[in-house]
N, C-alpha and C positions, 0 to 999 in steps of 0.2 A: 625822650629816651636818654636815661644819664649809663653810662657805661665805668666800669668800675672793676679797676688790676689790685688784686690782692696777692701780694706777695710773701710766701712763708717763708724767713729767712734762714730757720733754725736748719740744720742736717746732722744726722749724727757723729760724734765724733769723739772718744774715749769714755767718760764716763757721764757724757750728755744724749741721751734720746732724741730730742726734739718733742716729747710728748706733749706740752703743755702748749705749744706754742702750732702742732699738729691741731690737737682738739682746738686752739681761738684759730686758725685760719679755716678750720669747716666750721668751726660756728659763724665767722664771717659770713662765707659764700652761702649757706642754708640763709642766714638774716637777711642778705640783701634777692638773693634768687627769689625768695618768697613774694617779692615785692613788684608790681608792676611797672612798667615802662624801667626798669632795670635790668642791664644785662654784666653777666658776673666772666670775669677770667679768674684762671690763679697760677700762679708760678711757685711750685715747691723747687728752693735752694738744690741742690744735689742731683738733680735731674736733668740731663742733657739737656741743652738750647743750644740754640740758634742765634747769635748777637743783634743779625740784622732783621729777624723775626720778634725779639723783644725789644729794637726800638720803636717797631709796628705797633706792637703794643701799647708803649709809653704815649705813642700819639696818636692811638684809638683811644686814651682810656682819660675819661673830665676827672677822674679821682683816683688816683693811687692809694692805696692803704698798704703800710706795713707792717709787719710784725715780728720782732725784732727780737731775739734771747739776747743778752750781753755778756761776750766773754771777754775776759782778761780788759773789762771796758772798754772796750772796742766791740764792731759789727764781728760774726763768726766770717774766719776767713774765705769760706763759701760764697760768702755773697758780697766781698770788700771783691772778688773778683769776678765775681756777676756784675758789679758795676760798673771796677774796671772796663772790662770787654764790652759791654753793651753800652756804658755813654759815651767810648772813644767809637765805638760802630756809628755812632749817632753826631758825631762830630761833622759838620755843614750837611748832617743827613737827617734832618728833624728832632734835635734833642740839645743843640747848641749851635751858633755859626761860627762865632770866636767868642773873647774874652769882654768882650763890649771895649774895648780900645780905641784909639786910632793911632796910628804914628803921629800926626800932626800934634797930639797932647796925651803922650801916653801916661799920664800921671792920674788922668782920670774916669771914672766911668768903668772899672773893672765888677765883671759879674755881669753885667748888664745886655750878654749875648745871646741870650737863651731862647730856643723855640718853643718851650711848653707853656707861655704864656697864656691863661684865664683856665690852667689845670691845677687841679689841689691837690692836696696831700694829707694822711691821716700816720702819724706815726704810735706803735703801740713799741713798749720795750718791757723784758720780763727781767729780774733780778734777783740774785738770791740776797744781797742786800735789802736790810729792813727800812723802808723810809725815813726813819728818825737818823738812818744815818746820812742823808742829803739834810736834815732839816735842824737837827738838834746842836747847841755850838759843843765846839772839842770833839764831832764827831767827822768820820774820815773823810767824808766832801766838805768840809769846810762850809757847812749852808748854804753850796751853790747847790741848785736844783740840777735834776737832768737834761735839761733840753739848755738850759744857760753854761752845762758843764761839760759833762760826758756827751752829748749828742748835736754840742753847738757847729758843728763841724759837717754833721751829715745835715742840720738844718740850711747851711751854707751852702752845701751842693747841690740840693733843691732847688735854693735860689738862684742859684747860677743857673738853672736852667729853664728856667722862667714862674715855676712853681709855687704855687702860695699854700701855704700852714693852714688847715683847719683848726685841727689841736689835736694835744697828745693823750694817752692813757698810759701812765705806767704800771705794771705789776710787782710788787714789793715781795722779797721775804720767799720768793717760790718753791726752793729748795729744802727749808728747813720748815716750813709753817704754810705750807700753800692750804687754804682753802678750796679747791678750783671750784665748786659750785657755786660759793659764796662771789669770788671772783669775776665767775661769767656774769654772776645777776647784773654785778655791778657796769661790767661790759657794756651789756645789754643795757643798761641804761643811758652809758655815753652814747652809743648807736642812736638812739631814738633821739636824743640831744644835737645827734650833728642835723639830721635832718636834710642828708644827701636826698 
């Protein structure tokens, strides 16, 4: 039985829906429910929790999956404090013990405290930037990619807490050019690819 936290990060908030990123977190949970010996959670952003109820979660669940809108290149502030709250609840409480330290040589070993060790992670991020502009030179990422760029940082906080990367799927271009059926097929094909 592999168990499986899909967390929608998007919420509304001025002139953003969450639409897109509503329909990939049910297309998630319908993909993997289908499946046997899987069982599915999901956390939509904006919806009352319980901190110490979703560290429960984090340490029921062998795979994380998230699904990420980007604004202002950052997480939506929803869920920068959904993590906030819920990884300091999880602090020597299943989700971290400390910073992997010791006094005797604290120069080294930092990150290395984590309790979600031999748990994975699936990150998805949607963008109204068009890919060429992470990849192309002279354009605004500077050809660093999203997960080496804009997302090195929440890949970081994974690790600190003992987490390992499956791999990402980003969505390009969504606001001005989205596809989304085209999109989902594509989805759908990563899914079958990771092979949870």
């Amino acid at each position: 039985m592999k168990n499986i936290l899909i967390i929608n990060a998007a919420h509304p908030f001025a002139h953003s829906g969450g639409r897109f990123n509503k329909t990939l977190a049910e297309f998630t949970v319908n993909y993997y429910s289908d499946k046997e010996d899987i069982e599915v959670r999901k956390v939509q952003i904006g919806d009352e929790y319980d901190p110490e109820a979703e560290v429960k979660n984090f340490q029921w669940a062998d795979v994380i999956i998230y699904h990420v809108p980007i604004w202002w290149f950052q997480v939506p502030f929803g869920f920068k404090e959904y993590i906030d709250k819920v990884f300091t609840a999880g602090h020597q409480n299943g989700i971290y013990m400390s910073d992997g330290r010791s006094r005797k040589n604290p120069a080294i070993n930092y990150g290395t405290g984590g309790m979600l060790h031999g748990k994975k992670y699936v990150l998805t991020t949607s963008w109204n930037a068009p890919s060429t502009a992470f990849t192309m030179e002279g354009e605004f990422f500077q050809e660093r990619s999203v997960d080496d760029g804009v997302m090195f940082g929440f890949h970081r906080m994974n690790a600190f807490t003992g987490m390992e990367l499956i791999n990402t799927h980003h969505f390009y271009d969504m606001e001005k050019n989205a596809d989304v059926p085209l999109e989902l097929e594509k989805y759908n094909d990563f899914l079958k690819q990771l092979a949870i």
